[in-house]
C-alpha positions as CSV (number, residue, x, y, z in Angstrom):
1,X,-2.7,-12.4,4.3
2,X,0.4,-10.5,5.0
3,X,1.3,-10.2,1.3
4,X,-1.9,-8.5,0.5
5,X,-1.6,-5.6,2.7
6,X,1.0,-5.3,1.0
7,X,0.5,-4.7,-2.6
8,X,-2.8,-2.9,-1.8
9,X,-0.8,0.5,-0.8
10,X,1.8,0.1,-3.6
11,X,4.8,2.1,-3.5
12,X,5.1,5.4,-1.3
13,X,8.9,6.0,-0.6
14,X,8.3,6.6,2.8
15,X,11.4,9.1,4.0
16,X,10.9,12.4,5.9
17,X,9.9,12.6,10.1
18,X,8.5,15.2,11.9
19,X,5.2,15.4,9.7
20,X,7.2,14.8,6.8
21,X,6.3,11.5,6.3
22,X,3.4,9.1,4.2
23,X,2.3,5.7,3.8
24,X,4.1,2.5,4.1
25,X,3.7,-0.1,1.1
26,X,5.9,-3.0,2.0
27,X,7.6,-4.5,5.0
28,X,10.5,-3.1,4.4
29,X,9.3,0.3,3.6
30,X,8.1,-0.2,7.1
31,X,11.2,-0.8,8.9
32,X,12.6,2.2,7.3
33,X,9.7,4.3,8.8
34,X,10.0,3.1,12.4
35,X,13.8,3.3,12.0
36,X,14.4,7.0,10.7
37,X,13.5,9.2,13.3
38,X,14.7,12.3,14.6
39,X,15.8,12.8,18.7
40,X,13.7,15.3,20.0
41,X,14.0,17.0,22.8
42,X,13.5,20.5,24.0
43,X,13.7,23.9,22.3
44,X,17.1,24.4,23.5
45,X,18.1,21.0,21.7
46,X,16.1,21.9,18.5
47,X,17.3,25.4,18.1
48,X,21.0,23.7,17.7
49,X,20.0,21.2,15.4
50,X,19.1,18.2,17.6
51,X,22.8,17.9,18.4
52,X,23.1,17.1,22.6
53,X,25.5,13.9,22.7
54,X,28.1,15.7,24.7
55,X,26.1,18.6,25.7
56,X,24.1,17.6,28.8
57,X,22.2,19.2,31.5
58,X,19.1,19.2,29.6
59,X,16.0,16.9,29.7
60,X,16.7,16.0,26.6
61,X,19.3,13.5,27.6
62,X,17.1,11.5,29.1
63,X,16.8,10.0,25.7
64,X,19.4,10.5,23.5
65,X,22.7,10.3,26.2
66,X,21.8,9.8,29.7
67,X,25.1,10.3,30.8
68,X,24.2,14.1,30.3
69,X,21.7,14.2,33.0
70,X,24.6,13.6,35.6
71,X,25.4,17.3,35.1
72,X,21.9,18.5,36.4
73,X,22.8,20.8,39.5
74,X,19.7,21.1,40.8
75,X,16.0,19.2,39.8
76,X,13.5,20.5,37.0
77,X,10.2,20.3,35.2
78,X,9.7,21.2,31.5
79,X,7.4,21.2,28.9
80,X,7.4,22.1,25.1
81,X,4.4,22.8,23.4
82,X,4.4,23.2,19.7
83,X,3.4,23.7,16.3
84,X,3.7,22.3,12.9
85,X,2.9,23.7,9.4
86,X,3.1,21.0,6.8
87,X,3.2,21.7,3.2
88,X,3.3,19.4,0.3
89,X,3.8,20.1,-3.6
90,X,3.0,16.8,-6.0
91,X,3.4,16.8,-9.7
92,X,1.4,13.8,-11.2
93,X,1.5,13.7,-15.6
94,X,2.5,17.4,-15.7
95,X,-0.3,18.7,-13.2
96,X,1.1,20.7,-9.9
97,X,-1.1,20.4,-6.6
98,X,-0.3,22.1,-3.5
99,X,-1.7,21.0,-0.1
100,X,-0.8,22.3,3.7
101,X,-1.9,21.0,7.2
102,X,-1.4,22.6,10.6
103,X,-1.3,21.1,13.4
104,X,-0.7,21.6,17.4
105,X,1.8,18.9,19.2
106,X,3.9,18.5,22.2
107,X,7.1,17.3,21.1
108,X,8.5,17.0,24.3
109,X,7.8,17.1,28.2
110,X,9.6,15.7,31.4
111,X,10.7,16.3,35.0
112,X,14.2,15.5,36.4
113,X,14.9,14.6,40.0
114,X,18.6,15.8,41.2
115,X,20.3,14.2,44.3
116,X,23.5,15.8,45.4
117,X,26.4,14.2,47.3
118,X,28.5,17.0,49.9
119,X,31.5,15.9,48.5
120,X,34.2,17.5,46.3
121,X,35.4,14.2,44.5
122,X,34.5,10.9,43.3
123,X,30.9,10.0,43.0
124,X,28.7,13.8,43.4
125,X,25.7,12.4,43.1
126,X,23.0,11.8,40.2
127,X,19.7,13.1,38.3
128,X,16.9,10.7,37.6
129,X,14.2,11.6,35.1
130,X,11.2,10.9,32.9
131,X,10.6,12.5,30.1
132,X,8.5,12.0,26.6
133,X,9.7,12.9,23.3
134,X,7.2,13.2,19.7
135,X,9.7,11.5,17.8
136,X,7.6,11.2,14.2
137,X,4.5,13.3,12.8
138,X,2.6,11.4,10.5
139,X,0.0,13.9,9.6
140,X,0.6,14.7,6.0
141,X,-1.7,14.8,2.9
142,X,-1.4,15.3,-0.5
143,X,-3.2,15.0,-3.8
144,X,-2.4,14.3,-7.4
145,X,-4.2,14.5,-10.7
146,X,-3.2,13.6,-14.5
147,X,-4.4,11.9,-17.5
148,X,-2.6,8.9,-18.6
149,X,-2.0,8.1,-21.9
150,X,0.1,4.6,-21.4
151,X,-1.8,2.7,-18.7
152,X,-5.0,2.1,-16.1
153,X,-4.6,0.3,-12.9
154,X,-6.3,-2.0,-14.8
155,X,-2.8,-3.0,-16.1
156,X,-1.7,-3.8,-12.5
157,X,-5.2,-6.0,-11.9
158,X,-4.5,-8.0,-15.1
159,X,-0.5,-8.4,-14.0
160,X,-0.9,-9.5,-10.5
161,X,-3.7,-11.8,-11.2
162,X,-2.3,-13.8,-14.5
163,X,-0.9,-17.0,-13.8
164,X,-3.0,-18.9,-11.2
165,X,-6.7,-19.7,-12.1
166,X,-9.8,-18.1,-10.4
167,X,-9.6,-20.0,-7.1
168,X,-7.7,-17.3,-6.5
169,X,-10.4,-14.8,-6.0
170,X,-12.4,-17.9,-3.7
171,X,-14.5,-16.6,-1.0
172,X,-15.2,-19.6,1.0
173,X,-15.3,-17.6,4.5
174,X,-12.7,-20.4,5.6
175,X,-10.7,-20.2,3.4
176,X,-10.2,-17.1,1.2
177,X,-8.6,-17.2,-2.1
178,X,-5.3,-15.2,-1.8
179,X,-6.4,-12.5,-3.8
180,X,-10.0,-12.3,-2.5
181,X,-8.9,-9.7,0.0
182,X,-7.0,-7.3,-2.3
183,X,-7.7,-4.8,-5.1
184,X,-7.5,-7.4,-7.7
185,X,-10.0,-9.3,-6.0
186,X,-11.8,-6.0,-6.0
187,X,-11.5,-5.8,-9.4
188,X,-12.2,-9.8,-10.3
189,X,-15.7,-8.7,-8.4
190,X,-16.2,-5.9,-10.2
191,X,-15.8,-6.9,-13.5
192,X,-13.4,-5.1,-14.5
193,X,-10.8,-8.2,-15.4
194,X,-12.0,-11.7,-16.0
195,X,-10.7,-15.2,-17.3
196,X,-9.5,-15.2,-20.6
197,X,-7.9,-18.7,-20.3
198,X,-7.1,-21.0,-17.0
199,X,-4.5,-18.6,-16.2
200,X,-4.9,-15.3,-18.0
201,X,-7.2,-12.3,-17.8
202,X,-8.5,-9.4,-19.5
203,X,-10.7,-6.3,-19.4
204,X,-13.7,-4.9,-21.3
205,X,-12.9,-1.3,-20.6
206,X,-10.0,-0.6,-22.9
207,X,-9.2,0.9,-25.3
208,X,-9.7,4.3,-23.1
209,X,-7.6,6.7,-21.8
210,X,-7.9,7.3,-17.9
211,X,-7.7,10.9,-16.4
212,X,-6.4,9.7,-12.7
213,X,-6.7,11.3,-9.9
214,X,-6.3,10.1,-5.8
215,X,-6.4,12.0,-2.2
216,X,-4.1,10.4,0.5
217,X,-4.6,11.2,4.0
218,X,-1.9,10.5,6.5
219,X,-2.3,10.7,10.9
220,X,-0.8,9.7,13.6
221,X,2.3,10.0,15.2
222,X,5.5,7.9,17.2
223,X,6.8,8.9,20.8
224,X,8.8,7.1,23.6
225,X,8.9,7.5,27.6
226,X,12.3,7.5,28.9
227,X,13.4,6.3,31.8
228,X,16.6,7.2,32.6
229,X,19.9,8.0,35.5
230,X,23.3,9.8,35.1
231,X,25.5,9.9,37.3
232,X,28.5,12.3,37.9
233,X,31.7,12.1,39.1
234,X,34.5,14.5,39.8
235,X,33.3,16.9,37.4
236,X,34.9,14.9,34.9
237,X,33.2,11.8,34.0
238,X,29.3,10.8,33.6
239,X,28.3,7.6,33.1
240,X,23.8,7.0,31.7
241,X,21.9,4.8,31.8
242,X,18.1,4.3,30.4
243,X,15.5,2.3,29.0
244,X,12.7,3.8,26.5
245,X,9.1,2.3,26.3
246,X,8.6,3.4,22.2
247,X,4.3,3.8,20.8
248,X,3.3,4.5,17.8
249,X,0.2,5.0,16.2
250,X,-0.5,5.5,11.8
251,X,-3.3,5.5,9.4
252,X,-4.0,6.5,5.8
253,X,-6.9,6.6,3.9
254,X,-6.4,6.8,0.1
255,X,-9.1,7.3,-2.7
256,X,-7.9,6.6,-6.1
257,X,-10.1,7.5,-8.9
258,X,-10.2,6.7,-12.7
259,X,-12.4,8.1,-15.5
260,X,-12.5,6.6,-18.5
261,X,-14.4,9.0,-21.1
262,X,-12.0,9.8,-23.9
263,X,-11.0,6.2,-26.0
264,X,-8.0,6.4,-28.4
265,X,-8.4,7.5,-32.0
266,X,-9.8,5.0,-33.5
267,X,-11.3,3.0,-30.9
268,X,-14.3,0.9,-30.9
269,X,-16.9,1.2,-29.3
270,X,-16.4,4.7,-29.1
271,X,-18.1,5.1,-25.6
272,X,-16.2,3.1,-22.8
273,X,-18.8,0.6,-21.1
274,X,-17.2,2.2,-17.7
275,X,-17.3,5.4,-16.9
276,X,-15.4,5.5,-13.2
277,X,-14.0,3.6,-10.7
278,X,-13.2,4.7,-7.1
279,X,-11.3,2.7,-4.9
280,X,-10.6,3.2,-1.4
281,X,-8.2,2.0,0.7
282,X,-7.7,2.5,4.8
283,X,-4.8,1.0,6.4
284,X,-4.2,1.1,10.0
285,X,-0.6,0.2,11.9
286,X,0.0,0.4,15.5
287,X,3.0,-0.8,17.9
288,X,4.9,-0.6,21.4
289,X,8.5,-1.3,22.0
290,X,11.2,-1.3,24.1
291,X,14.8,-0.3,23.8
292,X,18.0,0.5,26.3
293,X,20.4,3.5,26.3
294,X,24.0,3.9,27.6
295,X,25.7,6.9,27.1
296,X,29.1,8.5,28.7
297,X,30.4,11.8,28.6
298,X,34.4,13.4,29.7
299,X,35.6,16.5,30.2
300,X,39.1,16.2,29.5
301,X,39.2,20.1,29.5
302,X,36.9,23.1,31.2
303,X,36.4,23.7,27.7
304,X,35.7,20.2,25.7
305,X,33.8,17.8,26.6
306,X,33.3,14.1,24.6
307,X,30.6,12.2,24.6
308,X,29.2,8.8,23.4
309,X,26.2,6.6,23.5
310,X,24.9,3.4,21.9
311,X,21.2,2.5,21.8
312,X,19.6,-0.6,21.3
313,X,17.5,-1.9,18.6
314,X,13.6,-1.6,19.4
315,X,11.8,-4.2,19.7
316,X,8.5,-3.7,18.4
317,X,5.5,-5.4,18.3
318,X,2.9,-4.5,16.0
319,X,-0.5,-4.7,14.6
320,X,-1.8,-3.6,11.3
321,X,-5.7,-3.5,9.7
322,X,-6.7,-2.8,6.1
323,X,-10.0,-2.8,4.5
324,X,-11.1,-1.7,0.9
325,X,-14.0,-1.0,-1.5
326,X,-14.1,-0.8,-5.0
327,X,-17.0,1.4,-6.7
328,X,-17.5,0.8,-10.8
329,X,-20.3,3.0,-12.4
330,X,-21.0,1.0,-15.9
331,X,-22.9,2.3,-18.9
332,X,-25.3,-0.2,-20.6
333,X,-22.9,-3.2,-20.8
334,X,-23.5,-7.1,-21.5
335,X,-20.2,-8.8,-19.9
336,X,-21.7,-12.2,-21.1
337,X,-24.4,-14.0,-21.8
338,X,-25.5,-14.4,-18.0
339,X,-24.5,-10.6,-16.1
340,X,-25.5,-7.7,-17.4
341,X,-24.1,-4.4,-15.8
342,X,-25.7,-0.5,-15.6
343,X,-25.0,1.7,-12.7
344,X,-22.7,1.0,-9.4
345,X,-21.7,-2.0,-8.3
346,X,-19.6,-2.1,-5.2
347,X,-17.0,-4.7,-3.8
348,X,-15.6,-5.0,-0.2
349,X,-13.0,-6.6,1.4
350,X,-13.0,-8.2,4.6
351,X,-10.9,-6.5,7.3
352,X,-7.4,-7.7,7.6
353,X,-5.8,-7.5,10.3
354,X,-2.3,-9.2,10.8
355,X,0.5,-8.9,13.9
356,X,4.0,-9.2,13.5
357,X,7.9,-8.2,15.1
358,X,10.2,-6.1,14.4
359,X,14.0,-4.9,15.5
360,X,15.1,-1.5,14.6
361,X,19.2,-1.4,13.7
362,X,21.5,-0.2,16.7
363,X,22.1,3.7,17.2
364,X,25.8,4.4,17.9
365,X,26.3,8.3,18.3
366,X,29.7,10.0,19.5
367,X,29.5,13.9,19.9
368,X,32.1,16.7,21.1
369,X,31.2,20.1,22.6
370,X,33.4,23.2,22.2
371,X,32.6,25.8,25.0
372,X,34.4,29.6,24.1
373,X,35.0,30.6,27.8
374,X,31.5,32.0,28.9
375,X,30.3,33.1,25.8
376,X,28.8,30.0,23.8
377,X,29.2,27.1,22.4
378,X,29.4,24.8,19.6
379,X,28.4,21.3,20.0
380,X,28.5,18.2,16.7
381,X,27.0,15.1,16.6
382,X,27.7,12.1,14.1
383,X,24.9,9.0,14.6
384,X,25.7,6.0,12.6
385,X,22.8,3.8,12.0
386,X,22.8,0.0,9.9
387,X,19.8,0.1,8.3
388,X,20.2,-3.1,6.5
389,X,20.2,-4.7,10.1
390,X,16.5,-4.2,10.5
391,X,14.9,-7.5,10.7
392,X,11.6,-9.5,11.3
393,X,11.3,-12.1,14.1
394,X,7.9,-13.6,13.7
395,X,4.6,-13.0,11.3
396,X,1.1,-14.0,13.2
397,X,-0.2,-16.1,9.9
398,X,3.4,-18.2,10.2
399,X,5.0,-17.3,7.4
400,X,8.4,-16.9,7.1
401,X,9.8,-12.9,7.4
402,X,13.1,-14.1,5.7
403,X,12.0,-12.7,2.2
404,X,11.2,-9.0,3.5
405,X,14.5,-9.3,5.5
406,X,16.6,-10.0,2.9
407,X,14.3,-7.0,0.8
408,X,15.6,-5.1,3.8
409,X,19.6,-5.6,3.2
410,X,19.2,-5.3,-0.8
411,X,17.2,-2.1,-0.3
412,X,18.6,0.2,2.4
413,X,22.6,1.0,3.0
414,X,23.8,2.9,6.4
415,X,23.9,5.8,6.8
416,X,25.8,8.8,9.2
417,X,23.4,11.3,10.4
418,X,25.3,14.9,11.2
419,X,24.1,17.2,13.4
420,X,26.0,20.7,14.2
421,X,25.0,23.6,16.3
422,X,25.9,26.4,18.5
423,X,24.6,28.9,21.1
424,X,25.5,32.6,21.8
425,X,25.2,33.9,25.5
426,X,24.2,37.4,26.2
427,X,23.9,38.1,30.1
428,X,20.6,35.7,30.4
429,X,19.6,35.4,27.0
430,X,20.8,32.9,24.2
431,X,21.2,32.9,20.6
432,X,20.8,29.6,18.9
433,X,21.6,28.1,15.3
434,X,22.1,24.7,14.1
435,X,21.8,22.2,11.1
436,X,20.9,18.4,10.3
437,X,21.6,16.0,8.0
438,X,20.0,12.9,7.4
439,X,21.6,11.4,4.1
440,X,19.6,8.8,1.5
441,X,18.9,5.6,3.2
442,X,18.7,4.0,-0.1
443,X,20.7,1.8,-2.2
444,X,19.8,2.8,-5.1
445,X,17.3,5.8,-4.7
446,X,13.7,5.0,-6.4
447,X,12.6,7.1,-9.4
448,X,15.7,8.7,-9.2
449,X,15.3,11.5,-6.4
450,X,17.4,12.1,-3.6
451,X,16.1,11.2,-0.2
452,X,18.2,13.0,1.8
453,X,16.2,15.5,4.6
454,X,17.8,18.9,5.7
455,X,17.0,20.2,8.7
456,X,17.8,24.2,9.5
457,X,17.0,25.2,12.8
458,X,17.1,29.2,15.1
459,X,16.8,29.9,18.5
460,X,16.4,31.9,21.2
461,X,16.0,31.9,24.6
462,X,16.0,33.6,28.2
463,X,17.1,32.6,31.7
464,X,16.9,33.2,35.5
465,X,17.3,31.5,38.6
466,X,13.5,30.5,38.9
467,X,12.5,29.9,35.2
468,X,13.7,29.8,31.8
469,X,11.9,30.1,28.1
470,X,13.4,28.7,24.7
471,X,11.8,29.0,21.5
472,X,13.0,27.2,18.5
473,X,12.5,27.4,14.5
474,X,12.9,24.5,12.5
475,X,12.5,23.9,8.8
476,X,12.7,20.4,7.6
477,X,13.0,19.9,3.9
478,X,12.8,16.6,1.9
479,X,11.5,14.8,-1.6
480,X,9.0,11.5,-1.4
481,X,7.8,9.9,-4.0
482,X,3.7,7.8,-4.1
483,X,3.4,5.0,-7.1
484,X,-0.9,4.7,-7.2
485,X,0.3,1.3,-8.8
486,X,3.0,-0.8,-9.8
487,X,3.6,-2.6,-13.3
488,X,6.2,-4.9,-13.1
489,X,9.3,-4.3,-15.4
490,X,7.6,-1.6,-17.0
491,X,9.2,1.9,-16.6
492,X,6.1,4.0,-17.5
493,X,4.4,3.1,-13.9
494,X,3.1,6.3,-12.8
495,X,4.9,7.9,-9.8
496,X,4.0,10.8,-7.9
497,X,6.9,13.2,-7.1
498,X,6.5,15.3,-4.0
499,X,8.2,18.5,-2.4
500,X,7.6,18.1,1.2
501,X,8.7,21.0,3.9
502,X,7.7,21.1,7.7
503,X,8.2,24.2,9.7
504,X,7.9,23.4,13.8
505,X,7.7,26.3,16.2
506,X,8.2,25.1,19.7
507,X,8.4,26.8,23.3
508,X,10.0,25.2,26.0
509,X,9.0,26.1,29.2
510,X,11.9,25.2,32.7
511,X,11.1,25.5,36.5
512,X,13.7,24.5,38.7
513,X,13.1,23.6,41.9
C-alpha cells in the first residue's frame, strides 16, 4: 500500500524549514524533508546566522558542537520563546494568491549544569546539559486557482489506471485491488473513468475545460532533546559529546476542486454531464529517532578558535496515515444501460496507514571564530551534508525500499551549507548580524526554479551578572513548487510556483546560577 500514498499527494517540491516548508509526495521527497533542517538554538545563535561550531559557551552547543559547552564557566537556564509570520505567494495559470499564517513557538529551551575543577591545567572540569531545539515548522498554507485549457486530473486517472484490468480497483476487504485505495480508485468509483477495453479507460466528461482550484493546509513541526557533555581542558582544548532523541509530527489536508462548465468550441453535448468534483485528501506522518554528536574545539590563539563536529545519521522510525474522498455532482446522465447518475455521489478510501525506516545522511561541520580583542566577533561555519546517502532500511508491507533509495541518489546531490555572522560588544550590550545559505539540494532542480533558501538574520542583546536578554530577527526566503497532478512525459502538467518567506522573532531569556 506504500505506493499509493504515494501518488495520492503528487508532487510538492518540498524545500524550505522553519515554517517554510509543505507536503511530501514520495519517499524520497521525504527523506529530503527530514534531512534539511536548520540548527536552532538560541537568540544569540540566530541573530548570527545559526553559525556556533567554534563559538561555544552557549546552550546551543548542546546540539550542534558539544565540545562548546566545555567553556561554560558557571551553570544556566534559558528559554526562547518565539514567533513566526509565514507568508506565501502562488501563481497557478496566470492567477496570483497570497496567503499568511502566524504562529507562536518555542524554538529552543535548556538548562546547563557546570562542574569546575581548582586546577589551573589539564582537565578544568565540564558542563552537562539538556536542552530542546524546534528544528522544522511545518505550518504553511497556500492556495491556487486557474482554468486549464490542456488537461483535467482526469488525464492523470486515465494514465495511472491504463494497462491492468479492473481487478485493479477490487474491493474484496482481504484483499484490495492496488488502486482501490487511491484517487484513481476514487475516480473508477465515481464514474468518472471506466473500461474501454481489458486494459484501457476513458471518461464521459470531456470535452470540457476545467477551472481548477485546491487549498493545502500544512501543521506540525520537528524537534530533538539533546543530551550532551563538554569537557575542557587547559583553556585550550574541548572535547563533546552527545546523543539527540529527534520527533516529529506533519499533516496536510488538501481539497482539489474541478468545475467543468465551459466545453470547447464545438463540443457536443454542449452541457458537461459533470459539473464538479472535489477531492480531499489528509495525510498524516509521524516519527522518533536517535542520533550521536562529537564535536571538538582549539584555541590555538586568545583570538581564534577552531572547531569541528560530525553527527550521525538519524535513525528514524516512522508512521504515516492517509485517507480520501472523492465528491462528483452529475447532471442528468445515463453512464450505461444499468447506472444512471444525478446529483452527488461520494467515494471513500479506507485509512492507510503504513510504517517504515529511515537514515538521514551524516552531518560533518568545521567552523572558525575570529574574536577582535574585546570588542566582537566574527564566527563561519561550512556543514557538508550527502544527501544522496539517505536510505530506507525496512517497509512494514515487505517490500523492497531499494527503488526509492536509488530515486534518492538520482535525485538529490550534496550540498555545503554556509553560515557567517558576527557580534559587536558595547559595555553589556551586543550588536548582532549574520547570514545562511542553504544551496539547491537537487540534481537537476524541478520546473526549473532554484531551491536554494537564504537566511538574513539581526540581533541584539543585553547582559549582567544575574541575567541576560537576546532578541533575534530572522527572514528566511525560498521558492517551492505543488504539482495537483502528474502526467507522465507530458510537459503541460500543471505546477504551482510559490514565493515562500518566514520572518521569526525570538527572545531568549539566561539565568545563571
Amino acid at each position: 500500500m506504500k505506493c499509493k500514498i504515494v501518488l495520492t499527494i503528487a508532487g510538492l517540491v518540498l524545500l524550505s524549514v522553519k515554517s517554510l516548508l509543505a507536503q511530501v509526495p514520495s519517499f524520497s521527497e521525504e527523506a529530503l524533508f527530514l534531512s534539511r533542517i536548520q540548527t536552532g538554538g538560541s537568540s544569540r545563535v540566530l541573530g548570527m546566522g545559526g553559525v556556533q561550531n567554534s563559538l561555544g559557551g552557549d546552550i546551543s552547543s548542546a546540539s550542534y558542537n558539544p565540545a562548546g559547552l566545555g567553556m561554560y564557566n558557571r551553570s544556566e537556564f534559558t528559554i526562547s520563546p518565539g514567533y513566526t509570520m509565514t507568508s506565501s505567494s502562488s501563481s497557478y495559470l496566470g492567477n496570483t494568491n497570497p496567503q499568511s499564517k502566524n504562529t507562536l513557538i518555542i524554538p529552543n529551551f535548556g538548562i546547563a549544569f557546570h562542574n569546575a575543577q581548582e586546577r589551573t591545567s589539564g582537565f578544568l572540569g565540564g558542563t552537562f546539559a539538556i536542552s530542546y531545539n524546534r528544528t522544522n515548522s511545518f505550518n504553511n498554507s497556500f492556495t491556487f486557482q486557474g482554468k486549464n485549457n490542456d488537461n483535467s486530473v482526469i488525464d492523470s486517472y486515465i494514465q495511472n489506471a491504463n494497462g491492468t484490468n479492473v481487478s485493479q480497483f477490487d474491493n474484496n476487504v482481504n484483499n484490495r485491488g492496488y488502486n482501490y485505495n487511491s484517487p484513481t480508485g476514487l475516480a473508477y468509483n465515481n464514474y468518472l473513468i471506466g473500461p474501454l477495453t481489458d486494459t484501457q479507460y476513458f471518461t464521459d466528461v470531456y470535452p470540457y475545460l476545467p477551472t481548477q482550484s485546491g487549498v493545502v493546509k500544512n501543521t506540525g513541526s520537528q524537534g530533538q532533546w539533546n543530551f550532551s557533555y563538554g569537557a575542557n581542558f587547559s583553556d585550550k582544548v574541548f572535547v563533546g559529546l552527545g546523543v539527540g532523541l529527534a520527533s516529529f509530527k506533519y499533516k496536510t489536508n488538501v481539497t482539489y476542486t474541478e468545475t467543468f462548465l465551459d466545453p470547447y468550441p464545438g463540443a457536443n453535448p454542449t452541457i458537461s454531464p459533470m459539473s464538479q468534483m472535489v477531492s480531499q485528501e489528509s495525510f498524516t506522518m509521524s516519527g522518533t529517532g536517535i542520533n550521536a554528536t562529537l564535536g571538538a574545539i582549539y584555541r590555538p590563539l586568545d583570538i581564534v578558535q577552531l572547531g569541528v563536529s560530525i553527527a550521525t545519521p538519524t535513525s528514524f522510525q516512522i508512521t504515516s496515515e492517509y485517507s480520501a474522498s472523492l465528491n462528483t455532482v452529475w447532471i442528468n446522465w445515463q453512464y450505461d444501460s444499468k447506472t444512471y447518475l444525478d446529483g452527488n455521489l461520494i467515494s471513500n478510501t479506507d485509512l492507510v496507514t503504513f510504517d517504515h525506516t529511515l537514515s538521514t545522511p551524516w552531518r560533518l561541520t568545521g567552523g572558525a571564530t575570529f574574536f577582535i580583542q574585546k570588542k566582537g566577533l566574527i564566527s563561519a561555519d561550512v556543514e557538508y551534508l550527502s544527501y544522496p546517502s539517505a536510505k530506507y532500511s525496512s517497509y512494514s508491507d515487505s517490500s523492497s525500499p531499494d527503488v526509492d533509495n536509488k530515486d534518492i541518489k538520482s535525485t538529490f546531490q550534496s550540498a555545503l551549507n554556509i553560515r557567517i555572522g558576527g557580534e559587536y560588544r558595547i559595555n553589556k550590550y551586543r550588536v548582532r548580524a549574520g547570514y545562511s545559505l542553504m544551496p539547491d539540494p537537487y540534481k537537476t532542480s524541478p520546473n526549473g526554479l532554484d531551491y536554494s533558501i537564504n537566511f538574513y538574520s539581526f540581533g541584539v542583546g543585553y547582559r549582567t551578572s544575574s541575567f541576560y536578554i537576546d532578541v533575534a530577527g530572522i527572514l528566511g526566503q525560498t521558492n517551492q513548487s505543488y504539482n495537483p497532478y502528474i502526467l507522465k512525459g507530458n510537459p503541460t502538467s500543471p505546477h504551482v510556483s510559490l514565493k515562500n518567506s518566514t520572518t521569526t522573532i525570538a527572545v531568549t531569556l539566561g539565568f545563571p546560577f
